[in-house]
Residue frames as a rotation matrix with the C-alpha (Angstrom) as fourth column:
UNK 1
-0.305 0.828 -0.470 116.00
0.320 0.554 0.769 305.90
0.897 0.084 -0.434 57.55
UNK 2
-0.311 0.182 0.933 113.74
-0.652 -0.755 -0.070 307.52
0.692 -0.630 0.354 59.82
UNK 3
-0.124 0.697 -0.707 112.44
0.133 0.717 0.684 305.34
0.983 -0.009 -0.182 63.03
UNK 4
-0.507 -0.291 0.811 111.27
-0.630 -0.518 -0.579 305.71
0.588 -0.805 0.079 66.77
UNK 5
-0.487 0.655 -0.578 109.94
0.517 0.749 0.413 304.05
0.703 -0.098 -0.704 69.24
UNK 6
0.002 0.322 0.947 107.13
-0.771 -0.603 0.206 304.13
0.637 -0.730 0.247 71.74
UNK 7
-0.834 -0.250 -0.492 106.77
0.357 0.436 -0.826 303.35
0.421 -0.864 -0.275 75.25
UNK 8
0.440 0.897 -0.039 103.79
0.639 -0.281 0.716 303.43
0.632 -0.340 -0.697 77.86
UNK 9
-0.595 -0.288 -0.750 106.07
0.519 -0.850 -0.085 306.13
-0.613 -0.440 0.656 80.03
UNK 10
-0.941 -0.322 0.105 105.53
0.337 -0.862 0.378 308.37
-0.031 0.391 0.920 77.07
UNK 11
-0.321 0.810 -0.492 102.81
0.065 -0.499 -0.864 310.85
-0.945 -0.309 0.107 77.79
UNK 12
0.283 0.772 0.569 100.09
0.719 0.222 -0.659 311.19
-0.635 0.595 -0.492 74.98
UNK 13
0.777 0.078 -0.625 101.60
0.030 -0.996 -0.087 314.71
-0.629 0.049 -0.776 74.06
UNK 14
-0.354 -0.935 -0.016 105.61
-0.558 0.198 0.806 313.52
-0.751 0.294 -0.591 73.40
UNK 15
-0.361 -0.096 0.928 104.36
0.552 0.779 0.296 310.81
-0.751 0.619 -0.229 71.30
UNK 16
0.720 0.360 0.593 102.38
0.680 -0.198 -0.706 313.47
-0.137 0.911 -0.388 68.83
UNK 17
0.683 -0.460 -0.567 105.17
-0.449 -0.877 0.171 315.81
-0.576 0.138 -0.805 69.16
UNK 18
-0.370 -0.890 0.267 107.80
-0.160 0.344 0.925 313.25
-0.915 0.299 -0.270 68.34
UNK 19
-0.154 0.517 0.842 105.26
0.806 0.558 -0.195 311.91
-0.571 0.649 -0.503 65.25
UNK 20
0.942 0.335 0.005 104.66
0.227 -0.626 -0.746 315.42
-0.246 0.704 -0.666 63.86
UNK 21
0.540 -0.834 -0.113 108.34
-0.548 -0.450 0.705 316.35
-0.639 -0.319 -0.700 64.21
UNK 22
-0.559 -0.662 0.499 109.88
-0.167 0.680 0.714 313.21
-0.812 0.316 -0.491 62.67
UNK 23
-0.603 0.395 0.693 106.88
0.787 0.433 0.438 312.47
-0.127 0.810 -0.572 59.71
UNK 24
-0.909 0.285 -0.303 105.42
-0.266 -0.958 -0.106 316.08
-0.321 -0.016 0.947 59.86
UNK 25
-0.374 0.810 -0.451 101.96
0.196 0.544 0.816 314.62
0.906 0.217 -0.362 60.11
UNK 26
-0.412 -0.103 0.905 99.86
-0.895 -0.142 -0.423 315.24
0.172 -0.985 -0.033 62.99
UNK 27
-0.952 -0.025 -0.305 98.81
0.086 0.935 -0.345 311.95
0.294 -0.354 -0.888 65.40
UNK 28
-0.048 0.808 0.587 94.74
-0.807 -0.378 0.454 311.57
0.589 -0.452 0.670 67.12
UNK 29
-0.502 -0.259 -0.825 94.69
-0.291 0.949 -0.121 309.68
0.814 0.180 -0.552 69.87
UNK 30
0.159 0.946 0.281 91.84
-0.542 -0.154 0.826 308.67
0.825 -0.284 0.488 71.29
UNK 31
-0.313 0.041 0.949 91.04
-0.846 0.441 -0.299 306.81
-0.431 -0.896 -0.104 74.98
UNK 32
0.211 0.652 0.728 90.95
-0.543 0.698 -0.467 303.80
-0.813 -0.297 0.501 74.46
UNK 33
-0.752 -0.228 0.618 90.69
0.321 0.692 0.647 301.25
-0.575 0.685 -0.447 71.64
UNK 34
-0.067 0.923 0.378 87.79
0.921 0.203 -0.333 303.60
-0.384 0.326 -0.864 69.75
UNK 35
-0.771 -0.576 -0.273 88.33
0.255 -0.671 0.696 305.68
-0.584 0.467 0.664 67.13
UNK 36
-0.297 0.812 0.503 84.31
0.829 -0.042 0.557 305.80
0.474 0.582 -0.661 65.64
UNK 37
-0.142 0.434 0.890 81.89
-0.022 -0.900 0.435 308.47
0.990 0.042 0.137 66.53
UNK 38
0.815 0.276 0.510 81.43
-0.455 -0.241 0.857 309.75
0.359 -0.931 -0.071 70.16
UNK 39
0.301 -0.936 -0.183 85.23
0.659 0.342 -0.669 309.04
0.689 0.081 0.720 70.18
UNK 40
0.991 0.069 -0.119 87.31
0.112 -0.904 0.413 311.10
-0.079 -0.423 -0.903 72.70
UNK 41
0.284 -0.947 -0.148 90.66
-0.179 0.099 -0.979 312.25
0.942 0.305 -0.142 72.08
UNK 42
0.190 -0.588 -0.786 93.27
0.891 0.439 -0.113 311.26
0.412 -0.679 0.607 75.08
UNK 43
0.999 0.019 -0.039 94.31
0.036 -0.847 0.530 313.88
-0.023 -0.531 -0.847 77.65
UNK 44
0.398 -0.917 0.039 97.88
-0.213 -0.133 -0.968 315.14
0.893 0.377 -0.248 76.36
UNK 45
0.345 -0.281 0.896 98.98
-0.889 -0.404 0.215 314.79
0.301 -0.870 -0.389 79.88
UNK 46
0.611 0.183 0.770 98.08
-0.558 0.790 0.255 311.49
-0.562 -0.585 0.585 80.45
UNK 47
-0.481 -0.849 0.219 101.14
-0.670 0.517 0.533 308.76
-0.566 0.110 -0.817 80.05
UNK 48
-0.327 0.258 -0.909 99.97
-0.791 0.451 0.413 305.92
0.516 0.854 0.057 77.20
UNK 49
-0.847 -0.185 -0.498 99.82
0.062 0.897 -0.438 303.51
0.528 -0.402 -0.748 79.54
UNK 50
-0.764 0.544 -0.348 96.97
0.473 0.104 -0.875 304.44
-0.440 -0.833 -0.337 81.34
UNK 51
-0.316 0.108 -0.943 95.00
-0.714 -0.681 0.161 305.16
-0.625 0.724 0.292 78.35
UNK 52
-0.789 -0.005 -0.615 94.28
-0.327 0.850 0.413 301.50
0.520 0.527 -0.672 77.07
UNK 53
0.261 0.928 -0.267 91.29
-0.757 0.368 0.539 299.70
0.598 0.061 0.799 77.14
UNK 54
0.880 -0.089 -0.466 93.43
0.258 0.915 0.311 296.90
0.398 -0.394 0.828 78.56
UNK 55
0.826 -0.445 0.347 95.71
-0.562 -0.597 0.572 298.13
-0.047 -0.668 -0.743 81.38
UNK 56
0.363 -0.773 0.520 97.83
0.179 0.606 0.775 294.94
-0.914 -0.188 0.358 81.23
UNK 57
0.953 0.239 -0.184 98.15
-0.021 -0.555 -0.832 296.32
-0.301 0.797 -0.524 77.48
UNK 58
0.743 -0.629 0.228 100.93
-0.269 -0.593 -0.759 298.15
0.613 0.503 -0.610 77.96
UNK 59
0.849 -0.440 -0.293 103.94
0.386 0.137 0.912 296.86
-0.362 -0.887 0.286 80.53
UNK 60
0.909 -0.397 -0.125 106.76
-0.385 -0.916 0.110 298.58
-0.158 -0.052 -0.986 81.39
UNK 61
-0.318 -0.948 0.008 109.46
-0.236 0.087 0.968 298.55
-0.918 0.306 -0.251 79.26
UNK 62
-0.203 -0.044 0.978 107.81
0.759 0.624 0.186 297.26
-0.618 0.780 -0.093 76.65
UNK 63
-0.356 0.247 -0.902 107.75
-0.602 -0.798 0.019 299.29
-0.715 0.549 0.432 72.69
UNK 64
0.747 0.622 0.235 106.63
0.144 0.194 -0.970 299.72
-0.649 0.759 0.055 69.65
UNK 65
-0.583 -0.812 -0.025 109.06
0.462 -0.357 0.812 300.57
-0.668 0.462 0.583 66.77
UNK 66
0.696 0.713 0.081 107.48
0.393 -0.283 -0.875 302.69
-0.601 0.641 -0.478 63.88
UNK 67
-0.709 -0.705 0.018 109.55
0.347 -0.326 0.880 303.37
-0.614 0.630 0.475 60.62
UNK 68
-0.477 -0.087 -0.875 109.10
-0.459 -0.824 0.332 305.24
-0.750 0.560 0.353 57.55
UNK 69
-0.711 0.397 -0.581 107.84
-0.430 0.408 0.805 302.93
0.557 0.822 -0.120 55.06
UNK 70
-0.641 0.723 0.259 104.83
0.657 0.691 -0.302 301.51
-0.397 -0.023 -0.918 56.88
UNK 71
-0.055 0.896 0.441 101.44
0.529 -0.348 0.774 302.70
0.847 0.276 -0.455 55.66
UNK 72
-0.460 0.418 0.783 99.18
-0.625 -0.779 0.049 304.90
0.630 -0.467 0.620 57.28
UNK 73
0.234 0.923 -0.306 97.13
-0.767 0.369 0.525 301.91
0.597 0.112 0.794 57.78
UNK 74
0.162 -0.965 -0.205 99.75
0.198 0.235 -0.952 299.89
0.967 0.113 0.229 58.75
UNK 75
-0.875 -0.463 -0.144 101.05
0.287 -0.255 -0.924 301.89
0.391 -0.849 0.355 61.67
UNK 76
-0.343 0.746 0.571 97.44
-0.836 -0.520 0.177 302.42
0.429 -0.417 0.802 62.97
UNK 77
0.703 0.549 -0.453 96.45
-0.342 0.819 0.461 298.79
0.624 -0.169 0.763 63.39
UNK 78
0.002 -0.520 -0.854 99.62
0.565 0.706 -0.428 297.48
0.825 -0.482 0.295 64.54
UNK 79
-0.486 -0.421 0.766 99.24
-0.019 -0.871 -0.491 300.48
0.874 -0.253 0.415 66.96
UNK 80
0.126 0.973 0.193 96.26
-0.944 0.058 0.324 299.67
0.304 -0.223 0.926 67.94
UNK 81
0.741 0.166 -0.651 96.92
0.030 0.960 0.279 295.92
0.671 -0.226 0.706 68.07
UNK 82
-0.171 -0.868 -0.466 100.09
0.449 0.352 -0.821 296.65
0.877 -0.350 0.330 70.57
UNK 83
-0.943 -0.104 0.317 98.67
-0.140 -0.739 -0.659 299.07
0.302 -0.666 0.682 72.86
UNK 84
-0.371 0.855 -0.363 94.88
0.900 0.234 -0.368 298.72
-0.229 -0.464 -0.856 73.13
UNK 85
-0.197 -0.267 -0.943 95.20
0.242 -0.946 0.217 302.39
-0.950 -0.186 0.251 71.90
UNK 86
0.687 0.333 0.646 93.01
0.720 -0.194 -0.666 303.89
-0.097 0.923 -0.373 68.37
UNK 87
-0.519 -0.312 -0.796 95.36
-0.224 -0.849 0.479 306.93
-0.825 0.427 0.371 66.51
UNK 88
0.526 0.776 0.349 94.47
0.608 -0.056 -0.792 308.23
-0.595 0.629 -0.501 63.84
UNK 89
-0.424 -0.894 -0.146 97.29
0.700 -0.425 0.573 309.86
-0.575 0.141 0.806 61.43
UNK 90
0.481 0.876 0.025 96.30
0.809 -0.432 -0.399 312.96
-0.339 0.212 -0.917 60.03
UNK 91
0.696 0.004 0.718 97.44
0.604 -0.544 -0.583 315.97
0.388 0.839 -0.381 57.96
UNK 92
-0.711 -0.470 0.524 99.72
0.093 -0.801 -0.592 318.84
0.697 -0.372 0.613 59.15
UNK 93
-0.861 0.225 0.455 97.45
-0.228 -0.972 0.051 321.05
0.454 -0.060 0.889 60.04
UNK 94
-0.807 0.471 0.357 94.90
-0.197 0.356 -0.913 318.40
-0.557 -0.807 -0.195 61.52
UNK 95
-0.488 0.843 -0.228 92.35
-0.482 -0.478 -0.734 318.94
-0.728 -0.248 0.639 59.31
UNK 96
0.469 0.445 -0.763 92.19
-0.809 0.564 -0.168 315.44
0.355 0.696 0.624 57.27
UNK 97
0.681 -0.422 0.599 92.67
0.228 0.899 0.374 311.71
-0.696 -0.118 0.709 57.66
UNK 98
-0.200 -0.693 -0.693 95.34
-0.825 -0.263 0.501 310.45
-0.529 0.671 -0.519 55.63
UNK 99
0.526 0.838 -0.147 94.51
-0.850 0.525 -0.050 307.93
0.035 0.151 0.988 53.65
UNK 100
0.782 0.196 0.592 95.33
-0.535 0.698 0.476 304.45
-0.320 -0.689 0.650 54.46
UNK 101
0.768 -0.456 0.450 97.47
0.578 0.797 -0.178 303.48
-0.277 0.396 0.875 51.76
UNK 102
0.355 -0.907 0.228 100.25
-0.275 -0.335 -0.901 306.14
0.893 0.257 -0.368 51.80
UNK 103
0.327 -0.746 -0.580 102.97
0.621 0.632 -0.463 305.72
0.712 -0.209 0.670 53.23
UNK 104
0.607 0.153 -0.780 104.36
0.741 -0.463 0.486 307.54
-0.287 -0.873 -0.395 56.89
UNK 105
-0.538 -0.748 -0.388 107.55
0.568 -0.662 0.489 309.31
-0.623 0.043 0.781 54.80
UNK 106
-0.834 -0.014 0.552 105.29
0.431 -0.641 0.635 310.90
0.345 0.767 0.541 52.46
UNK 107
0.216 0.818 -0.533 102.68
0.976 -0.202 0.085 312.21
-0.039 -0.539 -0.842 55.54
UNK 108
-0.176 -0.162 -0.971 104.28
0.575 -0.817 0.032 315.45
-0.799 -0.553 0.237 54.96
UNK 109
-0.986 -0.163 0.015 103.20
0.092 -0.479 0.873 316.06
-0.135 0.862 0.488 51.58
UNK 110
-0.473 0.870 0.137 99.74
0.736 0.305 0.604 315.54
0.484 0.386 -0.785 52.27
């Protein structure tokens, strides 16, 4: 069983590396808690934590856990609802949502 967590240490980058790496899927993650049009994606550089809509959001030490069997949907809200923080889980190759109701172990078949 596949699972990782996150932390606000972890820089916007690590977290889509670890996420494509471990569910071969890629991650969008946007500033903030807005993931609609005239979104922006997050500067890879910048640490999660300082990236929320609500700074107190994220406190140090604290994770997330994310396993294999949640949805797409699933691991986007509760994302969102723990961080202050919109992703968006997307294809390999970037170039589609996934859709909401598959699951994260089967993000590499899509």
């Amino acid at each position: 069983m596949v699972d990782f967590k996150i932390d606000g240490r972890m820089t916007v980058n690590s977290l889509k590396n670890k996420f494509k790496e471990t569910f071969g899927a890629s991650l969008r993650v946007y500033n903030g808690n807005n993931a609609g049009r005239g979104a922006r994606f997050a500067d890879d550089k910048l640490q999660l934590g300082t990236i929320s809509d609500e700074k107190g959001a994220i406190k140090a030490g604290s994770e997330f856990s994310v396993t294999e069997e949640m949805t797409v949907g699933e691991f986007e809200k509760a994302f969102q609802d723990a961080f202050d923080i919109a992703v968006q889980v997307a294809s390999a190759d970037d170039s589609k949502l996934l859709d909401n109701a598959s699951k994260l172990v089967d993000a590499k078949n899509n």
